[in-house]
mmCIF file as gemmi writes it, N, C-alpha and C atoms, coordinates in Angstrom:
data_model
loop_
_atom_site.group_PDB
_atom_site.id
_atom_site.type_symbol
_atom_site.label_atom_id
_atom_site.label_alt_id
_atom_site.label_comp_id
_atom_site.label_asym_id
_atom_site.label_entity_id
_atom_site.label_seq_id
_atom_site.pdbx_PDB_ins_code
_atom_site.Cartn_x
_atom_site.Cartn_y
_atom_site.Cartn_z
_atom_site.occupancy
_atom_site.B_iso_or_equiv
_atom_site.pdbx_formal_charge
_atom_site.auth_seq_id
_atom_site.auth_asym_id
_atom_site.pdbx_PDB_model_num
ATOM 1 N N . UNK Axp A 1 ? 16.44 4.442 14.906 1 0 ? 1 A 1
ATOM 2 C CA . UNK Axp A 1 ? 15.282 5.208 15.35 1 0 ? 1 A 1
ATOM 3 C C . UNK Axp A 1 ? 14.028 4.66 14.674 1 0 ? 1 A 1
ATOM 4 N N . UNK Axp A 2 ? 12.877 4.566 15.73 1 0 ? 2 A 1
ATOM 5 C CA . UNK Axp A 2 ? 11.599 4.025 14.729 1 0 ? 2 A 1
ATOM 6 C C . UNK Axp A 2 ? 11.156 4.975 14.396 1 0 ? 2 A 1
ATOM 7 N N . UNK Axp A 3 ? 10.968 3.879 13.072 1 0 ? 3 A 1
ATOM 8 C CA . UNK Axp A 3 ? 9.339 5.169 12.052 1 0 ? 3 A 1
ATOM 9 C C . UNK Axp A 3 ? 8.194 5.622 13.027 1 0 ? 3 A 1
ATOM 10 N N . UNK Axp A 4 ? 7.914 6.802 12.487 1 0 ? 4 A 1
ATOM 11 C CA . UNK Axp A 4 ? 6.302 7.258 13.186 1 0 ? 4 A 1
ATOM 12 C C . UNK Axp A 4 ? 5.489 6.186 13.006 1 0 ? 4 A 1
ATOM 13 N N . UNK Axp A 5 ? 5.535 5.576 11.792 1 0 ? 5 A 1
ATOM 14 C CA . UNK Axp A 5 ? 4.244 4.55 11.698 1 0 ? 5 A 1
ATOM 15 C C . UNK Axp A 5 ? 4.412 3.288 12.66 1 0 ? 5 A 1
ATOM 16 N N . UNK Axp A 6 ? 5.604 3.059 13.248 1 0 ? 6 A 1
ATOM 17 C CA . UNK Axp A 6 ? 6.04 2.115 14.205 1 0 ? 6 A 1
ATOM 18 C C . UNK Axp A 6 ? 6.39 2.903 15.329 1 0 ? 6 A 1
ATOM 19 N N . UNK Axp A 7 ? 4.714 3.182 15.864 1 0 ? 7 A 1
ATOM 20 C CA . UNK Axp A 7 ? 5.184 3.728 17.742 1 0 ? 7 A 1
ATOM 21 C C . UNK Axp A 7 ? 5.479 2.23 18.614 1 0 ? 7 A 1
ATOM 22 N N . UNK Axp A 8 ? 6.676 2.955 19.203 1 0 ? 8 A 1
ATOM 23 C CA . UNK Axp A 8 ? 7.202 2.002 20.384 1 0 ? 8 A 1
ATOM 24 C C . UNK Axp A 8 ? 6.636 0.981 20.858 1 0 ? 8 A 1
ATOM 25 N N . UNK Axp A 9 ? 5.388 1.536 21.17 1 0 ? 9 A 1
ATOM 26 C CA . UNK Axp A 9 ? 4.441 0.024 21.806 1 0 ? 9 A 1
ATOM 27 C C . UNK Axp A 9 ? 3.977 -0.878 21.21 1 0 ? 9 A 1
ATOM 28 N N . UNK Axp A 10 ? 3.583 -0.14 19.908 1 0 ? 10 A 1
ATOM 29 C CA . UNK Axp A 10 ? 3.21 -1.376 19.138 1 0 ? 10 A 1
ATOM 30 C C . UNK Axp A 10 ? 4.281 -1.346 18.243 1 0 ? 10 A 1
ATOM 31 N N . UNK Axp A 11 ? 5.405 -1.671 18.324 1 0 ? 11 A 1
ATOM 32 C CA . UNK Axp A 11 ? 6.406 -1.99 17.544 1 0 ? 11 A 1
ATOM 33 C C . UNK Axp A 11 ? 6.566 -3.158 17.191 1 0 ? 11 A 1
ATOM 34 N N . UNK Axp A 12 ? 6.721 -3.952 18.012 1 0 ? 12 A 1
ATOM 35 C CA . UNK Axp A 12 ? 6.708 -5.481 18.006 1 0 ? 12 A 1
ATOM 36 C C . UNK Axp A 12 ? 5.957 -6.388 16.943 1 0 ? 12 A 1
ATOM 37 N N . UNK Axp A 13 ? 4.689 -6.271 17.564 1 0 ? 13 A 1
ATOM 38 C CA . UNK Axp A 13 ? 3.602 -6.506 17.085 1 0 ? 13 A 1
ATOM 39 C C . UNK Axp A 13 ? 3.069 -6.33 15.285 1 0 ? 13 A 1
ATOM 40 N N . UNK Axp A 14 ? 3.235 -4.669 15.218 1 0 ? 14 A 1
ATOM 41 C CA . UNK Axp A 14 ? 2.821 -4.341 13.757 1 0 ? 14 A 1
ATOM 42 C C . UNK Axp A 14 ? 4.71 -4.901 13.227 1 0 ? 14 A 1
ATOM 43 N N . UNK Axp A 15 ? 5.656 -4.871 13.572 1 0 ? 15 A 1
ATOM 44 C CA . UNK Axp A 15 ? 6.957 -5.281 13.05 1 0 ? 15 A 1
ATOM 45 C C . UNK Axp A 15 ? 6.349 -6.831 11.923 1 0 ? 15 A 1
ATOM 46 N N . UNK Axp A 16 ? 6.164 -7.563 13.101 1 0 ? 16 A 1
ATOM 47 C CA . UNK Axp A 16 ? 6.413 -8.984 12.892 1 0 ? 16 A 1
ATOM 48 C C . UNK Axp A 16 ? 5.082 -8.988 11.385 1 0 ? 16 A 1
ATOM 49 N N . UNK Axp A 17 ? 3.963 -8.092 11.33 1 0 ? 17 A 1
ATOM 50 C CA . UNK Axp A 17 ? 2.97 -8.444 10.387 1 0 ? 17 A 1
ATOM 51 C C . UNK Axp A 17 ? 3.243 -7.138 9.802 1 0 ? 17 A 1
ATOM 52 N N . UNK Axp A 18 ? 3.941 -6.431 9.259 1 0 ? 18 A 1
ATOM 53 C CA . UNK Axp A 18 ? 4.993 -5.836 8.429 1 0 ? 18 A 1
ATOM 54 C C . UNK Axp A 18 ? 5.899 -6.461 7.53 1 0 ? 18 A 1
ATOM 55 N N . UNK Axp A 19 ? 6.179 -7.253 8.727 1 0 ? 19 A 1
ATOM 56 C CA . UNK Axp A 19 ? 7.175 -7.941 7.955 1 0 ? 19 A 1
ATOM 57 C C . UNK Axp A 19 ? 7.116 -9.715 6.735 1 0 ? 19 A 1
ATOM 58 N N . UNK Axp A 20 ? 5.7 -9.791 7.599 1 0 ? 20 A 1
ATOM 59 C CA . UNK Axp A 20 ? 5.441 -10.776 6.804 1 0 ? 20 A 1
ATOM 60 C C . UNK Axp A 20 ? 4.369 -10.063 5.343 1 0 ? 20 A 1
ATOM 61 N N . UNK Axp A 21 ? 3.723 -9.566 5.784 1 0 ? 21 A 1
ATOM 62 C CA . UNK Axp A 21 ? 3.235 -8.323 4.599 1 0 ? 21 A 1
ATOM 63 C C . UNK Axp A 21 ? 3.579 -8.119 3.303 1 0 ? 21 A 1
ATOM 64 N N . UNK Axp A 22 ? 4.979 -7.168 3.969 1 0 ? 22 A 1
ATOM 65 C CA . UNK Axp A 22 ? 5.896 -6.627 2.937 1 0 ? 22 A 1
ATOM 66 C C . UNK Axp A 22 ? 6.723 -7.608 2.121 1 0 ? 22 A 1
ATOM 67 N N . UNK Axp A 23 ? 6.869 -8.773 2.151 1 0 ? 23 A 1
ATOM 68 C CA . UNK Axp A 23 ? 7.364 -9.264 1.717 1 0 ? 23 A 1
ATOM 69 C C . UNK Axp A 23 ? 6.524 -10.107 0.215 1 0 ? 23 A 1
ATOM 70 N N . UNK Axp A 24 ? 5.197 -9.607 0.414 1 0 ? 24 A 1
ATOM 71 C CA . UNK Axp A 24 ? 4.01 -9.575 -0.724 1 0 ? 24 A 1
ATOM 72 C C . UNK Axp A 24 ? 3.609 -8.376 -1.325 1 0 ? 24 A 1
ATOM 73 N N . UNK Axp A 25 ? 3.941 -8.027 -2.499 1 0 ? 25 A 1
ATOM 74 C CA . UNK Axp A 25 ? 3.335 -6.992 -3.484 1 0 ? 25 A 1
ATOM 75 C C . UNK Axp A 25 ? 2.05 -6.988 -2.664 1 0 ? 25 A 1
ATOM 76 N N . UNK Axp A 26 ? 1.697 -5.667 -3.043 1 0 ? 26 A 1
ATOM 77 C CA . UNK Axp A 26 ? 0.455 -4.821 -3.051 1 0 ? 26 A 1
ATOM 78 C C . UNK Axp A 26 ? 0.23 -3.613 -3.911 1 0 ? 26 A 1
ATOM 79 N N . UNK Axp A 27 ? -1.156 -3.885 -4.61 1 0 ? 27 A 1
ATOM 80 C CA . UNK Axp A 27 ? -1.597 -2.681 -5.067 1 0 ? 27 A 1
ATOM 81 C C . UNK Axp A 27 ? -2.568 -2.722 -4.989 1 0 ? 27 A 1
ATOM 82 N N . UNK Axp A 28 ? -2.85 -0.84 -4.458 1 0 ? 28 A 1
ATOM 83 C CA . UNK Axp A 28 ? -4.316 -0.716 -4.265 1 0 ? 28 A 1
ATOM 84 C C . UNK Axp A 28 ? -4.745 -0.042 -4.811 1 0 ? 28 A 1
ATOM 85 N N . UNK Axp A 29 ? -6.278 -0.253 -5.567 1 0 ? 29 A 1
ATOM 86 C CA . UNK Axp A 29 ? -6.673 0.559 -6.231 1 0 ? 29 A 1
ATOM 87 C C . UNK Axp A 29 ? -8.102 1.353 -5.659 1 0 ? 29 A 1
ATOM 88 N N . UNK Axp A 30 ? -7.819 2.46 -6.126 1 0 ? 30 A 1
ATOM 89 C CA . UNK Axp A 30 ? -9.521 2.719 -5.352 1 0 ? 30 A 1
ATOM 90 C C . UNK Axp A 30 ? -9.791 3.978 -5.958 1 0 ? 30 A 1
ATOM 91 N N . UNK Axp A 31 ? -11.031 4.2 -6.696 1 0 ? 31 A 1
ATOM 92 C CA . UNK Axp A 31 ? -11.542 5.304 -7.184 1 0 ? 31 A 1
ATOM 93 C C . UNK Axp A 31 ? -11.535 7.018 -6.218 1 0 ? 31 A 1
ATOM 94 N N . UNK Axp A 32 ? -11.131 7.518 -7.08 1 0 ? 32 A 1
ATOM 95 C CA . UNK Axp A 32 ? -11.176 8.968 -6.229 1 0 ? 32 A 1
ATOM 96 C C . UNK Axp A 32 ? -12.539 9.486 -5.828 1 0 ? 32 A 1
ATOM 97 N N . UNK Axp A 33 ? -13.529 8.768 -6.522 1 0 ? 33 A 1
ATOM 98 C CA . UNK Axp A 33 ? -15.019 9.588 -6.14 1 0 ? 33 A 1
ATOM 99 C C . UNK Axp A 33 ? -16.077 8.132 -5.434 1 0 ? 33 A 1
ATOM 100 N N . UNK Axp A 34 ? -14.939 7.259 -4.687 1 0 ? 34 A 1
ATOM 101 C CA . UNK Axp A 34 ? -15.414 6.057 -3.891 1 0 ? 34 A 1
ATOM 102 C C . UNK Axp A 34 ? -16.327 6.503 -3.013 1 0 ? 34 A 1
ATOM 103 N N . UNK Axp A 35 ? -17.501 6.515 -2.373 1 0 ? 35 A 1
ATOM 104 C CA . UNK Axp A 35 ? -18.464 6.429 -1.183 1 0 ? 35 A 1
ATOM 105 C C . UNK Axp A 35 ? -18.058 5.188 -0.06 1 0 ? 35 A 1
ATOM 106 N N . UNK Axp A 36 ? -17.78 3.988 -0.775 1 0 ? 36 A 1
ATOM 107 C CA . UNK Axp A 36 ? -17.17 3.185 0.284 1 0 ? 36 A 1
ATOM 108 C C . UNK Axp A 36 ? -16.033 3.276 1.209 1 0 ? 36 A 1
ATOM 109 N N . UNK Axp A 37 ? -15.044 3.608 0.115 1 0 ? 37 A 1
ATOM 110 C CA . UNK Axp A 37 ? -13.996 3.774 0.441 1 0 ? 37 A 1
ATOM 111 C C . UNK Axp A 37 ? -13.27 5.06 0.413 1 0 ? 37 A 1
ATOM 112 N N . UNK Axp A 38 ? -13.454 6.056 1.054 1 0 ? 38 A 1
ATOM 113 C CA . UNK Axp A 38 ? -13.04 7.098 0.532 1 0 ? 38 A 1
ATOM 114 C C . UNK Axp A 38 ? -12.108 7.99 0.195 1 0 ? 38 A 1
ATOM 115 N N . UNK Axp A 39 ? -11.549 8.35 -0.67 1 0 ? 39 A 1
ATOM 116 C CA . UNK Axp A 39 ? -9.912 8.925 -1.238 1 0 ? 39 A 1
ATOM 117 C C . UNK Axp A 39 ? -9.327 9.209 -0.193 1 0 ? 39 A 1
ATOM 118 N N . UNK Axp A 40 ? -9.454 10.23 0.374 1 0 ? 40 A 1
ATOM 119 C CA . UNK Axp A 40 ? -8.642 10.689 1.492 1 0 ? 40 A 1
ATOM 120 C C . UNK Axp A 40 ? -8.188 9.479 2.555 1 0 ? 40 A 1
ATOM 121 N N . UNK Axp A 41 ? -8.958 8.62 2.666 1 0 ? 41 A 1
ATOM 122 C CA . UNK Axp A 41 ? -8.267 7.594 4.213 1 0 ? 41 A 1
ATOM 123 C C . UNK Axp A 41 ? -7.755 6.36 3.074 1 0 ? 41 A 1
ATOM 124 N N . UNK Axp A 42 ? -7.701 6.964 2.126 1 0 ? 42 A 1
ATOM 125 C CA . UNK Axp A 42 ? -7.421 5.415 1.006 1 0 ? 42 A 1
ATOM 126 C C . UNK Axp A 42 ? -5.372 6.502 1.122 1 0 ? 42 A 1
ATOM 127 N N . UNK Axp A 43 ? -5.645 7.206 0.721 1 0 ? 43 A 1
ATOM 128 C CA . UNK Axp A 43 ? -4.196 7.777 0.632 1 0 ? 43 A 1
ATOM 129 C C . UNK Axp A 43 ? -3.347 7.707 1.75 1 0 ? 43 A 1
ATOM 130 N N . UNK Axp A 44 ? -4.432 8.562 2.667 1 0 ? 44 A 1
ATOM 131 C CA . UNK Axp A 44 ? -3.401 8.603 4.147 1 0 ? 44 A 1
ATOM 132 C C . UNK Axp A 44 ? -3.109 6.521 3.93 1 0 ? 44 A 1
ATOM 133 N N . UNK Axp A 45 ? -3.889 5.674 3.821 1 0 ? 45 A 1
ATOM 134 C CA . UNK Axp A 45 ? -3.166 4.611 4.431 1 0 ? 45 A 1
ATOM 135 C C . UNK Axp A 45 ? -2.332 3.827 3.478 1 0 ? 45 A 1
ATOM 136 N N . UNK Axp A 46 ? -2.029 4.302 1.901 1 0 ? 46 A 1
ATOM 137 C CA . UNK Axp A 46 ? -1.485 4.252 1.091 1 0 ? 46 A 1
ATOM 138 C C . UNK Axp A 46 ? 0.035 4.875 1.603 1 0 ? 46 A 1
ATOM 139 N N . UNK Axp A 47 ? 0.179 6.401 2.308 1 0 ? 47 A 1
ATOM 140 C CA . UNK Axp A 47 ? 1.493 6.282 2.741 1 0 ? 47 A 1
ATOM 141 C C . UNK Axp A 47 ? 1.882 5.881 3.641 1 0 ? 47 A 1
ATOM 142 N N . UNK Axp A 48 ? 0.836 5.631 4.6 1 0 ? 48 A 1
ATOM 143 C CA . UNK Axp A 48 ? 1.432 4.542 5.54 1 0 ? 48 A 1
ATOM 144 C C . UNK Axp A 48 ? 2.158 3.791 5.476 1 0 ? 48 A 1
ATOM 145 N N . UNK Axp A 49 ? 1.385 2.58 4.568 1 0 ? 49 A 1
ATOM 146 C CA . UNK Axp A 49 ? 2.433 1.603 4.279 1 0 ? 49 A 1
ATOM 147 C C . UNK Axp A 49 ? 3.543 1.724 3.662 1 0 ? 49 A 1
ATOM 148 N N . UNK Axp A 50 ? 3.368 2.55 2.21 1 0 ? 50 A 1
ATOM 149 C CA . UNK Axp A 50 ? 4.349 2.986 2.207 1 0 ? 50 A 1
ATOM 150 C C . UNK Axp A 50 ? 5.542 3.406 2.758 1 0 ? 50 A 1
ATOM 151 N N . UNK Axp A 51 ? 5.307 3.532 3.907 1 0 ? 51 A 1
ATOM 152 C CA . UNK Axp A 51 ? 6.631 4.325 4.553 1 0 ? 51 A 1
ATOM 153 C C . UNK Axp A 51 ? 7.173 3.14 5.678 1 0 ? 51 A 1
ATOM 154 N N . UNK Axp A 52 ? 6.112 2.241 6.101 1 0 ? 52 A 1
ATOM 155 C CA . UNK Axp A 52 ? 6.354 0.714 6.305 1 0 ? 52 A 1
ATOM 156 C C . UNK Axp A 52 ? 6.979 0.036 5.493 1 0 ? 52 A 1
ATOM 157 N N . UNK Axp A 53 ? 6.699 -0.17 4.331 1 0 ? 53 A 1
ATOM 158 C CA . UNK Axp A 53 ? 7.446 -1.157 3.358 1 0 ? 53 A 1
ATOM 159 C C . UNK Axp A 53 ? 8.73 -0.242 3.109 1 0 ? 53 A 1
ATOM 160 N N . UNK Axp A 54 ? 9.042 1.294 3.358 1 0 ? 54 A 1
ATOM 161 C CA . UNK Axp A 54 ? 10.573 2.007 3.056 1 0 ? 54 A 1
ATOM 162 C C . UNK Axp A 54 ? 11.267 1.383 4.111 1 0 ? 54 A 1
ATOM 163 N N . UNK Axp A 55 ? 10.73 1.086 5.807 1 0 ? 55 A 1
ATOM 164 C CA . UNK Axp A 55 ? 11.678 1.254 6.641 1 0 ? 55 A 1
ATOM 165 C C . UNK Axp A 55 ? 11.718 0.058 6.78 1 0 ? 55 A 1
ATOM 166 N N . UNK Axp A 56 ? 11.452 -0.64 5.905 1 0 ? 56 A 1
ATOM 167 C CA . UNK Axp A 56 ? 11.77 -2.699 5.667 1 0 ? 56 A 1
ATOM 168 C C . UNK Axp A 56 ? 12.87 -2.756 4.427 1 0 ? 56 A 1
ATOM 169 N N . UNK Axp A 57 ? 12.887 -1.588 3.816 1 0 ? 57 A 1
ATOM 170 C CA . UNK Axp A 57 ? 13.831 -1.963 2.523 1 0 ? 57 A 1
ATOM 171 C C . UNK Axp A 57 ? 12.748 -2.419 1.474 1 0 ? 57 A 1
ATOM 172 N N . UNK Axp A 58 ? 11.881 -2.261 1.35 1 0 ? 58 A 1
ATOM 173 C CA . UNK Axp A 58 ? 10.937 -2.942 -0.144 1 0 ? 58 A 1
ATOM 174 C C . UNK Axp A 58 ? 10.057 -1.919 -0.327 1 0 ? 58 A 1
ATOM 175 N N . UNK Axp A 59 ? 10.364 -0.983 -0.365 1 0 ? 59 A 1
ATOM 176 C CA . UNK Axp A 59 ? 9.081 0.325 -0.879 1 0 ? 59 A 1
ATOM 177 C C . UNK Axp A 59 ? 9.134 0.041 -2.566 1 0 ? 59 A 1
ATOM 178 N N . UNK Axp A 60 ? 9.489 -0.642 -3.722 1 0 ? 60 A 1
ATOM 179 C CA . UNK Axp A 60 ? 8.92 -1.027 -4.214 1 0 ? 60 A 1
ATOM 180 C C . UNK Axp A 60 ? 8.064 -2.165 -4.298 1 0 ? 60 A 1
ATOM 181 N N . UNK Axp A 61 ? 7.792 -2.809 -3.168 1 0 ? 61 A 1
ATOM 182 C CA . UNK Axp A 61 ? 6.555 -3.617 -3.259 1 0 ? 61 A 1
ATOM 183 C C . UNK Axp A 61 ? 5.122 -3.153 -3.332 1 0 ? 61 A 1
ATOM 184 N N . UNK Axp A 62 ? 4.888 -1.957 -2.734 1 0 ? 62 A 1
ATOM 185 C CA . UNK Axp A 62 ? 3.712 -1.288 -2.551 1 0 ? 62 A 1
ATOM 186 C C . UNK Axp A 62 ? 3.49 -0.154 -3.777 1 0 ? 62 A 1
ATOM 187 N N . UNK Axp A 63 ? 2.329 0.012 -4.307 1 0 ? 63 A 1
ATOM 188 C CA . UNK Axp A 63 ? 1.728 1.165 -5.259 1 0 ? 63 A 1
ATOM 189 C C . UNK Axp A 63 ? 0.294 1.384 -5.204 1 0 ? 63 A 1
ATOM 190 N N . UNK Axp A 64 ? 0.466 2.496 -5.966 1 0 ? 64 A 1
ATOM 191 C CA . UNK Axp A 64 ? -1.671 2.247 -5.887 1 0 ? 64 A 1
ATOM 192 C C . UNK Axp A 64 ? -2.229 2.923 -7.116 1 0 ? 64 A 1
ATOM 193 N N . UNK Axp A 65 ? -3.191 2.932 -7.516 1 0 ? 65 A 1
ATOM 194 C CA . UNK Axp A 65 ? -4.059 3.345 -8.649 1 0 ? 65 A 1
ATOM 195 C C . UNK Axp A 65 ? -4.91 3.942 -7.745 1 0 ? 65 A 1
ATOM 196 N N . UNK Axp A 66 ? -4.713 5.311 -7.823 1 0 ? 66 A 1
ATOM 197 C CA . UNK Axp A 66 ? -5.983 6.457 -7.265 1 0 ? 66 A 1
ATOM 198 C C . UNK Axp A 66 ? -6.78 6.686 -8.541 1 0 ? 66 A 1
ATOM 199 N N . UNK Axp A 67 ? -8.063 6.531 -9.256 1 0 ? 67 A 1
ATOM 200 C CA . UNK Axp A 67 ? -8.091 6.902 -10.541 1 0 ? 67 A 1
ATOM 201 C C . UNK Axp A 67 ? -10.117 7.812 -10.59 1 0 ? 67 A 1
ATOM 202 N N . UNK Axp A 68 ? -9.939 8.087 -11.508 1 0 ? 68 A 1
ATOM 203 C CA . UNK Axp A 68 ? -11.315 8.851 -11.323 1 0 ? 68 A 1
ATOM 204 C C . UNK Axp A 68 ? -12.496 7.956 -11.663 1 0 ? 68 A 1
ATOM 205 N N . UNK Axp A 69 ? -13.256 8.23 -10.434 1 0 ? 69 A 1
ATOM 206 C CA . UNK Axp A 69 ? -14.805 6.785 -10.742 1 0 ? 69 A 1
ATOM 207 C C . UNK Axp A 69 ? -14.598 6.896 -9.43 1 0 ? 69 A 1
ATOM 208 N N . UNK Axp A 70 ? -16.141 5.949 -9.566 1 0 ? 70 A 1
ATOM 209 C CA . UNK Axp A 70 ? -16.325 5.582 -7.573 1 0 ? 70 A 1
ATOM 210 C C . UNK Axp A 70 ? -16.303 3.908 -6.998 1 0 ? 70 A 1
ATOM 211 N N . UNK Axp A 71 ? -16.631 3.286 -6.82 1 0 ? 71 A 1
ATOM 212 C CA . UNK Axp A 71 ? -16.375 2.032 -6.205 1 0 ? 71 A 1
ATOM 213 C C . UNK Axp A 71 ? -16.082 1.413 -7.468 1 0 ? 71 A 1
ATOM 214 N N . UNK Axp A 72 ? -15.088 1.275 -7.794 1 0 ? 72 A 1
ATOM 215 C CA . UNK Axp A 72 ? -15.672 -0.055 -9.423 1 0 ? 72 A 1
ATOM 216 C C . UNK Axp A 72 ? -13.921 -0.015 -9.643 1 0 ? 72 A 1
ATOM 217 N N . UNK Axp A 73 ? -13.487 -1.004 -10.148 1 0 ? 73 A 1
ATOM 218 C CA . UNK Axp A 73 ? -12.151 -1.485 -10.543 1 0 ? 73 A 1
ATOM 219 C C . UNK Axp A 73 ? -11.473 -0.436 -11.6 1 0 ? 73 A 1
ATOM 220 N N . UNK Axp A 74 ? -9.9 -0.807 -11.598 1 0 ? 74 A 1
ATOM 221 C CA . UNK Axp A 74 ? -9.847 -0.025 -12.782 1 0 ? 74 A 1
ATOM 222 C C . UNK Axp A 74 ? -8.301 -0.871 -13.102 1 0 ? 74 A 1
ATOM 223 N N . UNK Axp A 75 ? -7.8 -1.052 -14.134 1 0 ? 75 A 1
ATOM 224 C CA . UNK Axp A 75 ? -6.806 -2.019 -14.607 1 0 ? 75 A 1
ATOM 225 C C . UNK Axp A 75 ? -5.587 -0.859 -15.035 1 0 ? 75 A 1
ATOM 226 N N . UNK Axp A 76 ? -5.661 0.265 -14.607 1 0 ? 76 A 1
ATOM 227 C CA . UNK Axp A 76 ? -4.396 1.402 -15.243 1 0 ? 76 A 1
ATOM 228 C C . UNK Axp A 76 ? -2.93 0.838 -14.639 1 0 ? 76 A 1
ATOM 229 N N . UNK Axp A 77 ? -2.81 0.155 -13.532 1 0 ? 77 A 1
ATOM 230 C CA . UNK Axp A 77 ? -1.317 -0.26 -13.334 1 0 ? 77 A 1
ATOM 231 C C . UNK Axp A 77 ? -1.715 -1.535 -13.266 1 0 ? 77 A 1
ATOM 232 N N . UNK Axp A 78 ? -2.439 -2.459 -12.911 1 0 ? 78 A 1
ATOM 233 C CA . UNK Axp A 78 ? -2.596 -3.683 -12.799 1 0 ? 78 A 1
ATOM 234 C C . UNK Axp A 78 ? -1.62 -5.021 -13.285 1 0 ? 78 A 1
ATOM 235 N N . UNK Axp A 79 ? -1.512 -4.781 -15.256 1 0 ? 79 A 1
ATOM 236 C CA . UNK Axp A 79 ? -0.861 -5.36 -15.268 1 0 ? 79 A 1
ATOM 237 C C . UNK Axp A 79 ? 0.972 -5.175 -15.4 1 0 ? 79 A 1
ATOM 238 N N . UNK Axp A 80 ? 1.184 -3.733 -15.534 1 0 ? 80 A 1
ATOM 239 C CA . UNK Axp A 80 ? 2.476 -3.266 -15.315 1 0 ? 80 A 1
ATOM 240 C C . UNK Axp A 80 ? 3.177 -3.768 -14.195 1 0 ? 80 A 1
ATOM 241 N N . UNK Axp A 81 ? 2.041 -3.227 -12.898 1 0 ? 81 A 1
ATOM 242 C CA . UNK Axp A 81 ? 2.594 -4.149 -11.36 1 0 ? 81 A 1
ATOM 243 C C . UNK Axp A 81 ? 2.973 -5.363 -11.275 1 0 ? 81 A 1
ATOM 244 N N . UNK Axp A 82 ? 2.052 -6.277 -11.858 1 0 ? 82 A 1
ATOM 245 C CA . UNK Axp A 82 ? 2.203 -7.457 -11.503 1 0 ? 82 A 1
ATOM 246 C C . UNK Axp A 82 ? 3.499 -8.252 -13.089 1 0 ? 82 A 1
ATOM 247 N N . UNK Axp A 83 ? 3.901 -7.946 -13.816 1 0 ? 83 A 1
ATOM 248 C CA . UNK Axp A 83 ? 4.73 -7.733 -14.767 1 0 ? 83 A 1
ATOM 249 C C . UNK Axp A 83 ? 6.053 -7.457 -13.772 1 0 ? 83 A 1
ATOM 250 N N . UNK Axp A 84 ? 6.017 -6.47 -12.995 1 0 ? 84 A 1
ATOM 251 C CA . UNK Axp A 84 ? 7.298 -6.252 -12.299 1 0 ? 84 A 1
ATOM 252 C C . UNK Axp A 84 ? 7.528 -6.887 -11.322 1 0 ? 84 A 1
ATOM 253 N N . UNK Axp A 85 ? 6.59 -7.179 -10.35 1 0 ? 85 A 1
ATOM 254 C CA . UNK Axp A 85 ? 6.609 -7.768 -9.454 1 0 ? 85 A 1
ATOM 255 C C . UNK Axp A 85 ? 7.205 -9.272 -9.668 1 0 ? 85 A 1
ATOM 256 N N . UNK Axp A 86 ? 6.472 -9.886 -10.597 1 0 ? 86 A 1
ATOM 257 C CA . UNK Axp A 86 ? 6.591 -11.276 -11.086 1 0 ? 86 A 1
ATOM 258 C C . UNK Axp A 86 ? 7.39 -11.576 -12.211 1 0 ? 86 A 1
ATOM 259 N N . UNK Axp A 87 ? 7.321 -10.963 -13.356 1 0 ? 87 A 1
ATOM 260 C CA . UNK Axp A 87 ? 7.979 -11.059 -14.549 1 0 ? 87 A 1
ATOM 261 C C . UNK Axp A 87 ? 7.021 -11.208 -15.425 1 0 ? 87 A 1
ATOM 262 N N . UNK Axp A 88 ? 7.235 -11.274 -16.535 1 0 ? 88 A 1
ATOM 263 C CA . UNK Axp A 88 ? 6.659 -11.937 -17.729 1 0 ? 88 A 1
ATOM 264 C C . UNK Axp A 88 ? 5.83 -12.891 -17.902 1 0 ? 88 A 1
């Protein structure tokens, strides 16, 4: 059965760049008090993928740093992620 995030029609399509995707770590980070980017459509598309990279088998490839501030970086998982992802 497909995921919600994989409707029928575009199954194909988002599959094949899913699949090449997921097969690359991601983390996203993005301030909770962003103007650019803003928390709420940063999350909804945070479980998106999420739930893309579950129904591929690699939902640990994907994470995110929601953190408090507005557009500007923040290093709280940065190098933990990439430590796991990669190693040492």
């Amino acid at each position: 059965m497909a995921s919600p995030a994989l409707r029928p029609a575009q199954q194909q399509p988002t599959r094949r760049l899913s699949d090449r995707l997921s097969r690359r770590p991601a983390l996203l980070i993005n301030g909770i008090d962003d103007p650019i980017f803003p928390i709420a459509g940063a999350r909804e598309g945070f479980a998106k993928l999420k739930e893309v990279y579950g129904v591929l088998g690699v939902a640990d490839h994907v994470d995110a740093d929601f953190f408090d501030g507005g557009h500007s970086w923040s290093n709280n998982k940065t190098i933990p992620f990439l430590k796991k992802q990669f190693g040492e």
